[in-house]
C-alpha positions in Angstrom: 0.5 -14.4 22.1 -2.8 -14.4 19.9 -4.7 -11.8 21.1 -8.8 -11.8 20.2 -10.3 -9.2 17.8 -13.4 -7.3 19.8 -16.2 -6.3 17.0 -16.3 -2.4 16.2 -19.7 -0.7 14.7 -17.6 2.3 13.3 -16.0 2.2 10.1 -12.6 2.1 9.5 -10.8 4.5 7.2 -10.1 2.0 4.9 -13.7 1.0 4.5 -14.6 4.6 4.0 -12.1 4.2 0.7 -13.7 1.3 -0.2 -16.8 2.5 0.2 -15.8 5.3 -2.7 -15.2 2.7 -4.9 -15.6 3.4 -8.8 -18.2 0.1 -10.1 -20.1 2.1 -12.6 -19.1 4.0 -16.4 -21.2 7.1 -15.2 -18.5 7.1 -11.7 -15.5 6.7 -14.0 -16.5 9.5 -16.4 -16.5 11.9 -13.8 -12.6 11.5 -13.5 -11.5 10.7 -16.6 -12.6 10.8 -20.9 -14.4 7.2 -21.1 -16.4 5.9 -23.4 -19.5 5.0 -21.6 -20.9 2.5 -23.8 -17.9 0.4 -24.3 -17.3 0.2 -20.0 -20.6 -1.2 -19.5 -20.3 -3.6 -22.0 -17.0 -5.2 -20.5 -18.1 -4.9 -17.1 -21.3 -6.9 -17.3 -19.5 -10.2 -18.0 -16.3 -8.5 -16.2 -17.2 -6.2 -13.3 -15.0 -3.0 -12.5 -14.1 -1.5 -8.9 -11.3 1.2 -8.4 -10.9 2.7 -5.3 -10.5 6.0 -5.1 -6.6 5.7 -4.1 -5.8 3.6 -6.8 -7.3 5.8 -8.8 -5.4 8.5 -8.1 -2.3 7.2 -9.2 -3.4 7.1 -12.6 -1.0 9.7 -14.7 -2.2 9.6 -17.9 -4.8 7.6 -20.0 -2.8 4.7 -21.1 -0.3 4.6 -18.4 0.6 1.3 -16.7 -1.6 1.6 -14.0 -4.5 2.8 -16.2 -4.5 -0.4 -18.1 -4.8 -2.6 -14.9 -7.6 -0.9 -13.7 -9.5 0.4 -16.2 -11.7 -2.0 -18.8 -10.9 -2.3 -22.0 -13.4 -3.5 -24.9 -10.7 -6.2 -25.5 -11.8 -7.8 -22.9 -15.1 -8.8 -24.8 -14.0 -8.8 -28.6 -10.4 -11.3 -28.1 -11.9 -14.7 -27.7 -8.5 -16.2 -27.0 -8.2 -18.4 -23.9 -9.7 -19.9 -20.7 -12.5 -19.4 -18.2 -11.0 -21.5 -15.8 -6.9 -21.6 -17.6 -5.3 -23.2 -14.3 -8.3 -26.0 -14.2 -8.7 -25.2 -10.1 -12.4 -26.0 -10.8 -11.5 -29.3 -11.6 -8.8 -29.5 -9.4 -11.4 -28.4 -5.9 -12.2 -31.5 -3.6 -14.9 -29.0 -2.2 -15.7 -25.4 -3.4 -13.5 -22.6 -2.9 -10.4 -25.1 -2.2 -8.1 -26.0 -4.9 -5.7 -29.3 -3.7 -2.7 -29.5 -6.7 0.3 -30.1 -4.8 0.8 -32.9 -2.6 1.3 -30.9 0.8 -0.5 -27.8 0.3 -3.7 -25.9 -0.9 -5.2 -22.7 -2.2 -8.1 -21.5 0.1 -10.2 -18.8 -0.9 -11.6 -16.9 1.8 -12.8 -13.1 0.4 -14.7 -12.6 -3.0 -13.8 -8.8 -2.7 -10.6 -7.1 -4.1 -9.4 -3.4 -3.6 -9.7 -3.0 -7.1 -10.6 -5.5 -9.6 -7.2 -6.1 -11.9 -8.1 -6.6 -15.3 -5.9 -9.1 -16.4 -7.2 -11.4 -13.2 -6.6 -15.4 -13.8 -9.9 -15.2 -11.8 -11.9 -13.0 -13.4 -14.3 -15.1 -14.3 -15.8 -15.2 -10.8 -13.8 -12.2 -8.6 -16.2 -9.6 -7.5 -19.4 -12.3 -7.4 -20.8 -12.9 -3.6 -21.1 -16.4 -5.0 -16.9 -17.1 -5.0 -17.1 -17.6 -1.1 -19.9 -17.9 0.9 -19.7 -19.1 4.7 -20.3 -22.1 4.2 -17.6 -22.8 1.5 -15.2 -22.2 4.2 -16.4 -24.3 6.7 -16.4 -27.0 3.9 -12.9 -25.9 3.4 -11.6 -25.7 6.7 -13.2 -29.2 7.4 -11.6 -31.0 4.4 -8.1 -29.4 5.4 -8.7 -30.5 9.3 -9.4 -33.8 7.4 -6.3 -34.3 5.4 -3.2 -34.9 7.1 -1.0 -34.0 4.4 -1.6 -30.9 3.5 1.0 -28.6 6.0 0.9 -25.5 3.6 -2.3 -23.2 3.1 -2.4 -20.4 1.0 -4.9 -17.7 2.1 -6.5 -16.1 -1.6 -9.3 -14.8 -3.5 -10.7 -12.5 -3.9 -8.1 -10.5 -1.2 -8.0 -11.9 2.6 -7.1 -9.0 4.0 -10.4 -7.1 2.6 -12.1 -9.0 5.3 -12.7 -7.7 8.3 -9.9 -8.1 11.2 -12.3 -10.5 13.6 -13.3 -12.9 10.7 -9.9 -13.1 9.8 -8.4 -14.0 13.1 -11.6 -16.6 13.1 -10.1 -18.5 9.9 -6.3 -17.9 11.5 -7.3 -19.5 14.9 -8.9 -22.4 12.7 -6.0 -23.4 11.1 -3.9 -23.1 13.6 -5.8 -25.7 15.3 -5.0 -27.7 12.9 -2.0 -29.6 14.4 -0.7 -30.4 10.9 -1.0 -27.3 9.4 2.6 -26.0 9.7 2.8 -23.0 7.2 0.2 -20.2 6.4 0.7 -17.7 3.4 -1.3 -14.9 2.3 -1.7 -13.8 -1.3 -3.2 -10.2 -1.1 -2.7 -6.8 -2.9 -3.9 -4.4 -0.7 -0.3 -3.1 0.4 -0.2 -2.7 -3.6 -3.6 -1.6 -4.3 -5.5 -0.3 -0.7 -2.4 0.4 1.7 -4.1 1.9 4.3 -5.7 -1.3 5.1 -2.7 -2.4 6.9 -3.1 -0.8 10.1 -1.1 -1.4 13.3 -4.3 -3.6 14.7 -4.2 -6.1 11.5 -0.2 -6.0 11.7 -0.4 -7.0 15.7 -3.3 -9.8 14.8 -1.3 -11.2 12.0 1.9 -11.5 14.4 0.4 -13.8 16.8 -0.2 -16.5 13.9 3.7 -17.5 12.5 5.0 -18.9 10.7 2.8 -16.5 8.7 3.8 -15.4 5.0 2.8 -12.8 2.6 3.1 -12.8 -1.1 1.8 -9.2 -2.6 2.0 -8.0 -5.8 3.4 -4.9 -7.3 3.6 -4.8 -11.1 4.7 -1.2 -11.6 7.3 1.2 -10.0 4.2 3.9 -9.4 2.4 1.7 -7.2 5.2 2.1 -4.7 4.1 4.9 -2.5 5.0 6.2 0.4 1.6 4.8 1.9 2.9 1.2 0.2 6.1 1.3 2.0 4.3 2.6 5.2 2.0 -0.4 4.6 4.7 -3.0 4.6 7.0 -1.7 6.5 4.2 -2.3 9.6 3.8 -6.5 8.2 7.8 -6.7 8.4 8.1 -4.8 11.5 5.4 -7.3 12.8 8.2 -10.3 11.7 6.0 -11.1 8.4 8.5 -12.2 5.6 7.0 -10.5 2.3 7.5 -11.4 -1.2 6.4 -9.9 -4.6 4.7 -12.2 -7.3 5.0 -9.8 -10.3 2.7 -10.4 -13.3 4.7 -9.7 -17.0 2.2 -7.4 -18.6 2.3 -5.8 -22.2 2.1 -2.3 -22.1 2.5 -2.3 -18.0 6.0 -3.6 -17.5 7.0 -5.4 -20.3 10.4 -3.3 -20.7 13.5 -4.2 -19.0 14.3 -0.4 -17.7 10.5 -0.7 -16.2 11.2 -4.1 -14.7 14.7 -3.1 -13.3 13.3 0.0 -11.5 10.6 -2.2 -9.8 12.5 -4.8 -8.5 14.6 -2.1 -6.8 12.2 -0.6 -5.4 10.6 -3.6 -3.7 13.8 -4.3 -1.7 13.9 -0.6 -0.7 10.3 -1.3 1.1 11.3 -5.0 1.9 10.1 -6.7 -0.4 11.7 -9.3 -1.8 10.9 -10.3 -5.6 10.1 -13.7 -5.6 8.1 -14.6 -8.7 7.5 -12.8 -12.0 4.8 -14.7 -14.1 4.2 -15.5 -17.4 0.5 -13.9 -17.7 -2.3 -16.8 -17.4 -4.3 -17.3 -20.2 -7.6 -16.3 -18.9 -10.1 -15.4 -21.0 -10.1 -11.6 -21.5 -6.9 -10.7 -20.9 -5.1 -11.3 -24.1 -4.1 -8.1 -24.7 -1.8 -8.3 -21.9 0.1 -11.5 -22.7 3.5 -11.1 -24.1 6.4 -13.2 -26.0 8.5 -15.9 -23.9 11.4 -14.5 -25.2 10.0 -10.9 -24.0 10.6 -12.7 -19.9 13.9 -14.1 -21.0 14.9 -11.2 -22.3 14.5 -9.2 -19.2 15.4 -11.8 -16.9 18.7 -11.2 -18.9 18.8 -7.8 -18.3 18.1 -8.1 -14.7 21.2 -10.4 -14.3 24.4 -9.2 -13.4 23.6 -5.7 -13.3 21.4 -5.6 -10.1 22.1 -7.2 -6.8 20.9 -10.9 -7.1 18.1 -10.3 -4.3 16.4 -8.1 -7.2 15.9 -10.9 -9.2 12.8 -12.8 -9.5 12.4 -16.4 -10.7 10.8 -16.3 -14.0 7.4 -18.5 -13.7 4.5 -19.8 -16.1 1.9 -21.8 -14.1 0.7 -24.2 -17.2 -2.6 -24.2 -18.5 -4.9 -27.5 -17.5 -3.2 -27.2 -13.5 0.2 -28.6 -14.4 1.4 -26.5 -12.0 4.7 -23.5 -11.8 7.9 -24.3 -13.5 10.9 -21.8 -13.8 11.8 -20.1 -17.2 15.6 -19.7 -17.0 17.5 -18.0 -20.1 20.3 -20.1 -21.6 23.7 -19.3 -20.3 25.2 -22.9 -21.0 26.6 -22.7 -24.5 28.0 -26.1 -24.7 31.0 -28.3 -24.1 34.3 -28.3 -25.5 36.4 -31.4 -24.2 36.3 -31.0 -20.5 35.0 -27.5 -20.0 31.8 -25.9 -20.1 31.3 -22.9 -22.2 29.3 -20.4 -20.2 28.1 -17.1 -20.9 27.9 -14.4 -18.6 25.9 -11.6 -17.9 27.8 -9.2 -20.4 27.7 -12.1 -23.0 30.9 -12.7 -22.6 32.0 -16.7 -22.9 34.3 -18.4 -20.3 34.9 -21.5 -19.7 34.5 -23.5 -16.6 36.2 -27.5 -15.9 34.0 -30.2 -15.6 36.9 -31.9 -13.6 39.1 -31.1 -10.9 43.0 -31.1 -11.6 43.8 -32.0 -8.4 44.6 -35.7 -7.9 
């Protein structure tokens, strides 16, 4: 049963975080060695916010959380790639809205993120009151009431759950008005990046809305805290099926003993890895793009010396909006008369019949 969200006038103790947040070089040289100078410069194209939790789990300068979070003049001086690299632009019937795929769409709903990742596919607008406005989603929500064929909506950003718990259930009772409207996912990274803003009231909202999906986003094995797990294990207590869409990052997790470690952590907090992508090339974030072969390559590693429900399918989402396609390393060597030669995980070769013996 959906039960309505009463406004509150106190904040809650995840706002309090928020409102902590690190946006300027002067409040991040108060924790940490920064050059001043160089900060501002990336973060007036490219603005920063850390929360204060996020923060904290900074180890040392250079560590793999440091370098999603903290700006890095590279951002500025590396002219490689795209404003826009997925085209969604192009690809938006209405602002805020991007219709690729036949039967589904990607609906932002929040310009705010618990902490603005550096290596965002959207950076170009995340953290600008101008990426949603109120009346982008009632555009959206009327163009999806208006076509019948969409029965998939993904929730996005900017982070949906960084909005409050009422104007969330608003857009949730919306959709599901929408008789063909059959699925609704949310991408967020707030049981990542903000955990304590999965409280029991948001987990209870949330469960009066399935089928309801989640797709977070982990990228390193110090980002799973206890205050993570607590977080999702409240959104799969409330029957919320959660998945992981892991960005490859150089210098983050581009090393299979990294990798390995992560996945198996996410299944210890139920989480099940579901994607790891190929980094987008958005302008300003080509210091973190690696190799093909570097995703192959771990994807190899990963197989046969985990449990299967560790491994993630290995995605690039083409430039220009072509849209996801898997990445799968070659373990089909050939053909030798009526067997395929195979290699395993070991890279060991065996051979498998094309044709049954039996008669």
């Amino acid at each position: 049963m959906i039960t309505a969200i009463k406004n509150r006038q106190a904040m809650e103790p995840w706002e309090q975080i928020l409102s902590k947040g690190i946006t300027t070089p002067q409040d991040l040289s108060s924790f940490m060695d920064v050059d001043e100078s160089k900060i501002q410069q990336v973060i007036s194209p490219y603005p920063m916010f850390i929360n204060p939790y996020y923060l904290g789990l900074i180890k040392e300068k250079g560590d793999g959380i440091y370098r999603q979070a903290i700006p890095d003049i590279r951002e500025i001086t590396q002219a490689n790639g795209f404003e826009d690299p997925l085209n969604e632009e192009v690809l938006s019937p209405v602002p805020g809205l991007t219709h690729k795929y036949p039967d589904r769409v990607l609906f932002l709903i929040s310009s705010r993120c618990a902490m603005y990742c550096r290596f965002c596919n959207r950076k170009r607008k995340v953290g600008r009151s101008s990426m949603v406005t109120r009346k982008s989603i009632r555009e959206g929500l009327s163009y999806i009431r208006a076509t019948g064929k969409i029965r998939d909506v993904l929730l996005s950003g900017g982070d949906p759950l960084l909005l409050p718990d009422s104007e969330l259930y608003q857009i949730l009772c919306e959709l599901r008005s929408i008789q063909h409207v059959e699925i609704i996912r949310i991408g967020t990274r707030v049981p990542c990046t903000l955990p304590q803003r999965i409280t029991p009231q948001l987990a209870g909202m949330l469960n009066g809305f399935h089928p309801i999906y989640i797709n977070t986003h982990f990228n390193h094995p110090s980002e799973i805290t206890p205050e993570a797990a607590h977080a999702c294990a409240m959104l799969a207590d409330a029957g919320i099926p959660m998945g992981c869409q892991t960005v490859l990052l150089k210098g983050v997790n581009d090393d299979p003993a990294v990798m390995k470690e992560l996945m198996q952590r996410l299944l210890t907090i139920r989480v099940r890895p579901y994607y790891l992508f190929q980094a987008d090339l958005a302008k300003g974030t080509s210091h973190f793009w690696t190799p093909l072969e570097k995703g192959l390559e771990i994807i190899s590693e990963l197989q046969g010396h985990i449990t299967g429900l560790c491994i993630p399918r290995f995605m690039i989402d083409l430039p220009g909006g072509g849209g996801k396609i898997p990445i799968t390393p070659e373990y089909v060597r050939g053909m030798k008369g009526n067997e395929l030669v195979i290699k395993n995980y070991l890279g060991e070769e065996y051979r498998y019949p094309l044709e049954s013996s039996s008669k």
